[in-house]
N, C-alpha and C positions, 0 to 999 in steps of 0.2 A: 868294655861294654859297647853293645851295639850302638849306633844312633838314630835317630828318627831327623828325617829332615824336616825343619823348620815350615818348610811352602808347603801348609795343608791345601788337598785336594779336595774338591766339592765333591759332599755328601754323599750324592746320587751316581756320579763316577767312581768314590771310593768301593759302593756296594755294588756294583757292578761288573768290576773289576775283582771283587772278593767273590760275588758268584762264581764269576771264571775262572778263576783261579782255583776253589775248591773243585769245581767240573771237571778239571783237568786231574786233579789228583783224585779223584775219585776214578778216573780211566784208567789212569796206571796199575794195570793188574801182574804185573810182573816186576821182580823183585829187582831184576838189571832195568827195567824203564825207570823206576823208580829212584835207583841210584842215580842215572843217569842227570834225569830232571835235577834233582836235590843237589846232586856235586855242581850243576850251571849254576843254579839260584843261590845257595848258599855261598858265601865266602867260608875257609874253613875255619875258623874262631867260630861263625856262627854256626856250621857242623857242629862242632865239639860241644858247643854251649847246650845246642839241642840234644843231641846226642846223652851229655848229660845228665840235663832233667830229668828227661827219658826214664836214665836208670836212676836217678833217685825217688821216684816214684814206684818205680815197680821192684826196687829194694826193700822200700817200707811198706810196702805193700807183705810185700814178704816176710814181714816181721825182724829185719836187721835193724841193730840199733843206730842212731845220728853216729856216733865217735866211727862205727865202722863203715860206716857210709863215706865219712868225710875220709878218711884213712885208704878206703879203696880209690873214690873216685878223683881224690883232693879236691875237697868242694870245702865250700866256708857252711859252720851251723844256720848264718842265715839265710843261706842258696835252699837249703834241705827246709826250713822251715817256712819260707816261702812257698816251696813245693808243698808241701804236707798242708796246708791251710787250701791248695788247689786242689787237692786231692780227695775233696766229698765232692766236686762238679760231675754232671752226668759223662761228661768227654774221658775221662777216667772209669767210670763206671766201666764203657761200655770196652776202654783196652783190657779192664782185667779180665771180662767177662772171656775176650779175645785170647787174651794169656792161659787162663785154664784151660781152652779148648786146646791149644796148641800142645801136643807133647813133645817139639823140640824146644819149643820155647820154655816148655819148666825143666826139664833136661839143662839148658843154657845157664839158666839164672841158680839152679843147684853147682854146677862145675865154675859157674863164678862164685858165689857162696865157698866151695871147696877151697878156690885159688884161695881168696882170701883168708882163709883158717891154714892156709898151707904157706904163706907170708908172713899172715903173723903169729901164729901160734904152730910153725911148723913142729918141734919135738913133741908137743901133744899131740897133733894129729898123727904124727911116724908110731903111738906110742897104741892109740886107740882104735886106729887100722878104719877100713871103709865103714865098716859095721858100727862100728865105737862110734865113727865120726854121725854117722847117719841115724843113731838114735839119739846124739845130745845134742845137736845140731840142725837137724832138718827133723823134730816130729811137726805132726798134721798139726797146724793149730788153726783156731776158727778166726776168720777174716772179720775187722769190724771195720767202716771208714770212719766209722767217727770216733 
């Protein structure tokens, strides 16, 4: 787990410093600046941690169940349920609204959905072919956050 250091910083520096800091990522309009930033700033545990959440949100989002969340991403129930409790804030809102727009991003997160029905339930899926897979598996279901 990450740590927080103990010598909090005054109030009015702290926001200050969180301004600028969102200014800057808010300029990063390119997919390698934005690597770039994130791999300085992060240590890689705290990549991965991020990286993570990330996808347990927009897993569940997706309608996959905790056990195959925890099984793809090896995460613990309480990681995922922590998330899922963050997941009516409008900061989620506004990534899925971003995720539907995108067509490689549901493209991505269907071929991850695949991998994983192709790990653990590979002879089903060899059995039920793209088609099979893609009507018991990925129908349109309606999104609710709560």
């Amino acid at each position: 787990m990450t740590q927080a250091s103990k010598r909090i910083m005054a109030k009015r520096l702290e926001d200050k410093v969180g301004e600028t800091f969102w200014e800057v990522v808010a300029k990063l309009n390119k997919k390698r600046e934005t690597e770039i930033f994130f791999s300085e700033l992060f240590s890689r545990v705290e990549k991965i941690n991020f990286i993570k959440r990330l996808s347990i949100v927009v897993l569940l989002y997706k309608g996959f169940e905790w056990r195959q969340i925890c099984d793809l991403l090896k995460v613990s129930p309480s990681t995922i349920g922590k998330m899922a409790l963050k997941m009516q804030s409008n900061g989620f809102s506004l990534l899925f609204a971003k995720i539907e727009q995108e067509e490689d991003w549901r493209n991505f997160w269907k071929e991850l959905g695949k991998l994983y029905l192709i790990v653990t339930h590979g002879d089903r899926v060899a059995r039920l072919g793209d088609e099979g897979v893609e009507n018991i598996y990925f129908k349109r279901k309606k999104k609710s956050l709560l």
